[in-house]
C-alpha positions in Angstrom: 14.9 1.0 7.0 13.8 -0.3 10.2 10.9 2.1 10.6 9.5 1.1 7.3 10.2 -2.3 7.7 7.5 -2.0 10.3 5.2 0.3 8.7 4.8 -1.9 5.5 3.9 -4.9 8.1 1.8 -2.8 9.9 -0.4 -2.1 6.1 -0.7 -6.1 5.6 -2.5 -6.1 9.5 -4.7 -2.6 8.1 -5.5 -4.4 4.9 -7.6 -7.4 6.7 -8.9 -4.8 8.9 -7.3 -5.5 11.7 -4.9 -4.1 14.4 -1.0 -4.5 14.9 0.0 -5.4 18.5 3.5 -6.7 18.7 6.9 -7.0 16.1 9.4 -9.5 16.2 12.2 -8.1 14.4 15.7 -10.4 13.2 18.3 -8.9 11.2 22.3 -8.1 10.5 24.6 -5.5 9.8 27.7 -5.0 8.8 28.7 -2.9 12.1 26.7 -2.1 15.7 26.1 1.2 14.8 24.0 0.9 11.6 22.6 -2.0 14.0 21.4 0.2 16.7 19.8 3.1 14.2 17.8 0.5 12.3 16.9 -1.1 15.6 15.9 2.9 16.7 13.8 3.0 13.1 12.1 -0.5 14.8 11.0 1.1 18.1 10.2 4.4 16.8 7.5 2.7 14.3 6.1 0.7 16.7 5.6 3.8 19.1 3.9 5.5 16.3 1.9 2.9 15.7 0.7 1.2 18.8 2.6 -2.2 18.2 5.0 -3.7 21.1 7.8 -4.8 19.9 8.5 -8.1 21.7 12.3 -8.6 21.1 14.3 -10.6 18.3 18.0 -11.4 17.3 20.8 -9.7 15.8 23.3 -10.9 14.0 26.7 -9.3 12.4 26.0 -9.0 8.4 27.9 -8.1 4.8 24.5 -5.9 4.1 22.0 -4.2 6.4 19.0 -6.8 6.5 16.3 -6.3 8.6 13.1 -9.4 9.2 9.8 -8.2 11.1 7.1 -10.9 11.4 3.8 -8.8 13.2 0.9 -10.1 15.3 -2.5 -8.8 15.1 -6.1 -9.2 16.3 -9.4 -8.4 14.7 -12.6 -7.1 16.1 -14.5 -8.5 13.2 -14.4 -11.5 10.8 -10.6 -11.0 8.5 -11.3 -8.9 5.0 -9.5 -11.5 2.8 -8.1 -10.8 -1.0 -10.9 -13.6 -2.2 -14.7 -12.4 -1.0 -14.8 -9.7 -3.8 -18.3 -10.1 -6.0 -19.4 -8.9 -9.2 -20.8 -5.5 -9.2 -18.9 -4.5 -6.1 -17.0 -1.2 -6.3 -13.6 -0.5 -6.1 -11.9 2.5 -4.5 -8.4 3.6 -3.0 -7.6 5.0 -0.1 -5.8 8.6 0.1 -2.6 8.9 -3.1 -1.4 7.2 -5.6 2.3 7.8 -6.9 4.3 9.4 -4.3 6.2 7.3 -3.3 7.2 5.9 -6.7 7.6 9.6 -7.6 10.4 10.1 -4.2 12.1 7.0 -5.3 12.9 8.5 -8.9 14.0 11.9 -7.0 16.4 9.9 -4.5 17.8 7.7 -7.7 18.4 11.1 -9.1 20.2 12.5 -6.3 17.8 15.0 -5.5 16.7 16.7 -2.8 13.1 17.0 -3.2 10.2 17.3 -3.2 10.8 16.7 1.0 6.9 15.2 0.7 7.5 13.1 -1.7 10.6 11.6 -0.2 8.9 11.2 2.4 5.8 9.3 1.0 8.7 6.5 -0.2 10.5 6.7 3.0 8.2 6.8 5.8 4.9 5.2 4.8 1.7 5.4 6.2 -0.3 2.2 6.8 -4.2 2.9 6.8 -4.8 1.3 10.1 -8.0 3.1 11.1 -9.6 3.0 7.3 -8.9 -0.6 7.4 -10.6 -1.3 10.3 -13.8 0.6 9.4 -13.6 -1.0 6.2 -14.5 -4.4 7.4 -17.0 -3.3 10.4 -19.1 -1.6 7.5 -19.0 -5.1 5.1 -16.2 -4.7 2.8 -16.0 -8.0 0.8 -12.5 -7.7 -0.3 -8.5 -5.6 0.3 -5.7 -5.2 -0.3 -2.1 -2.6 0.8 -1.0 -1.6 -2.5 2.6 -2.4 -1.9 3.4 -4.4 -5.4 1.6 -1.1 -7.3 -2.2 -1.3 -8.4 -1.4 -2.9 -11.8 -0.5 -6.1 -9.8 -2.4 -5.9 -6.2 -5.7 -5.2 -8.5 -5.1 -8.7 -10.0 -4.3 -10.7 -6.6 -7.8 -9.5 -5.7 -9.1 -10.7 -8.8 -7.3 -14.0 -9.4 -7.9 -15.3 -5.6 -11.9 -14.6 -6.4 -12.1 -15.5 -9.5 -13.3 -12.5 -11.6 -12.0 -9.4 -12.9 -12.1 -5.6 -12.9 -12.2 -2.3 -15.1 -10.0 0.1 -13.9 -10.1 3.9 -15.1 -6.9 5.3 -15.0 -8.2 8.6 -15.3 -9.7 9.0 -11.8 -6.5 7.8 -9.7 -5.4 10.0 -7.2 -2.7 11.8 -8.2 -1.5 15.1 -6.4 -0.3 17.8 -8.1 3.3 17.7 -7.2 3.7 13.9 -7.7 2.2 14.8 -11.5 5.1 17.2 -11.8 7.8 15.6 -10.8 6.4 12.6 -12.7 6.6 14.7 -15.9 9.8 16.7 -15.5 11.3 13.1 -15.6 9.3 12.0 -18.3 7.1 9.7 -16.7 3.3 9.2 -17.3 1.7 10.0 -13.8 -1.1 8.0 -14.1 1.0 4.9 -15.3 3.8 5.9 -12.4 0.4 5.8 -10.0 -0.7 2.6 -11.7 2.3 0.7 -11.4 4.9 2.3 -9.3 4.2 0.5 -6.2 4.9 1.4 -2.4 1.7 3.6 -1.7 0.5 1.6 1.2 -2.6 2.4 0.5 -5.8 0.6 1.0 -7.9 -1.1 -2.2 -11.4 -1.8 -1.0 -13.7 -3.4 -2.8 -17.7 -2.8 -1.6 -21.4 -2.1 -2.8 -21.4 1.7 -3.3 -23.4 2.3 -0.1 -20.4 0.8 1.9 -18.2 2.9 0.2 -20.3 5.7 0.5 -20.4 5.1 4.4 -16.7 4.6 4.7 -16.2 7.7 2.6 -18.1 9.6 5.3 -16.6 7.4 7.8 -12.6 8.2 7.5 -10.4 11.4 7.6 -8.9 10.0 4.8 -9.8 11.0 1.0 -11.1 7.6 -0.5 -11.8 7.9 -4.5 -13.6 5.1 -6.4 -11.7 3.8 -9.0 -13.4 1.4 -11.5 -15.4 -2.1 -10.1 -15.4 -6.0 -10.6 -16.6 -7.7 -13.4 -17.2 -11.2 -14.4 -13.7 -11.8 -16.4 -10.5 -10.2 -17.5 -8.9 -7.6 -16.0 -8.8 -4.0 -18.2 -6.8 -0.8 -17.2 -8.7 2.2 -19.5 -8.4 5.4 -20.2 -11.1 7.3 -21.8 -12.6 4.9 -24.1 -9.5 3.2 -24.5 -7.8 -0.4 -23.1 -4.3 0.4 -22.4 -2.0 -2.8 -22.2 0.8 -3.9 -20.7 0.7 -2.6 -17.2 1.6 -4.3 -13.9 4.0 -3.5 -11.0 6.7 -5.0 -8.9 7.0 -8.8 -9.4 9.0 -10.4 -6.5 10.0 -13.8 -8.7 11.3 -12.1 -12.1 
């Protein structure tokens, strides 16, 4: 809990293009011992990803809860969610639907698949694609942490346009499609709106992209672009309604 407490902070810094240097971290537990490991989750994240962790409180709690608020700095003007244009491109960094695919395995008890599990428990903020993102002149981001169904539309709604999104070309890997299906799940819907990839949604001109692709160790696969109104989720030729992922307020 306390690594990817940090982690998922980490992907809001990646997702303006900038870099995570120091954690404040506040939280309770019900006994020192669950304290100290989350505290160990803490410092071991912010090893693994550069960050200094500056200090913070703890307090005795009925449930583990666990606050980080993250400072970062910027080499380059911040990639906000409201400078996308019509036209531009959209494309996602890396997976979609692993870690929506671990969570259904440990709500079932299971085991497996380890990488999966994984995916949901120890995430993997795109710090580096993130920062070469906005050095090449990506006009809009965003970590998809709510699922794409809903992070998609933040982008849209804070500039004012909308998107087409084919849910045909999301990247989904080949073990995340068959857990997906054993439990009766569609894996391109599970990718759409599962949530907790922590992956990067970059909108751009195709060159950009095409630069960045080139650019990054990390697989990037263009997904649909922004239009002038409405946002649509397709698949072939056909709308498919009804889609959106975690809402915080409902």
């Amino acid at each position: 809990v306390g690594y990817k407490a940090v982690a998922v902070n980490a992907s809001d810094v990646a997702a303006m293009g900038g870099t995570p240097r120091f954690v404040l971290s506040s939280g309770g537990a019900p006994d020192p011992e669950t304290a100290l490991r989350c505290s160990e989750g803490v410092l071991k994240a912010c090893e693994r990803f550069g960050i200094y962790p500056l200090g913070g409180d703890t307090t005795r709690a009925d449930a583990l809860t666990v606050d980080v608020s993250i400072l970062g700095e910027l080499a380059t003007q911040p990639v906000l969610r409201s400078g996308a244009s019509t036209g531009d491109l959209l494309a996602v960094t890396g997976e979609l639907g692993a870690s929506a695919a671990g969570l259904l395995a440990l709500e079932r008890g299971m085991n497996g698949p380890e990488r999966l599990i994984r995916r949901c428990l120890r995430p993997e903020p795109r710090l580096g694609a993130g920062r070469v993102a906005a050095r090449l002149g990506a006009t809009a981001m965003i970590d998809l942490s709510d699922g794409l169904a809903s992070d998609v539309r933040h982008v849209c709604d804070r500039s004012g346009l909308g998107c087409i999104v084919d849910l045909d070309l999301l990247p989904v890997n080949d073990d995340t499609r068959e857990l997906a299906c054993s439990l009766g799940h569609d894996p391109e819907v599970l990718a759409a709106t599962g949530g907790e990839d922590y992956e990067l949604l970059v909108c751009a001109p195709g060159p950009v992209l095409d630069t960045l692709a080139n650019s990054v160790e990390v697989p990037l696969t263009l997904i649909g672009e922004i239009t002038q109104s409405a946002v649509v989720f397709k698949r072939g030729d056909e709308p498919v309604e009804g889609l959106s992922g975690w809402n915080h307020f409902t």
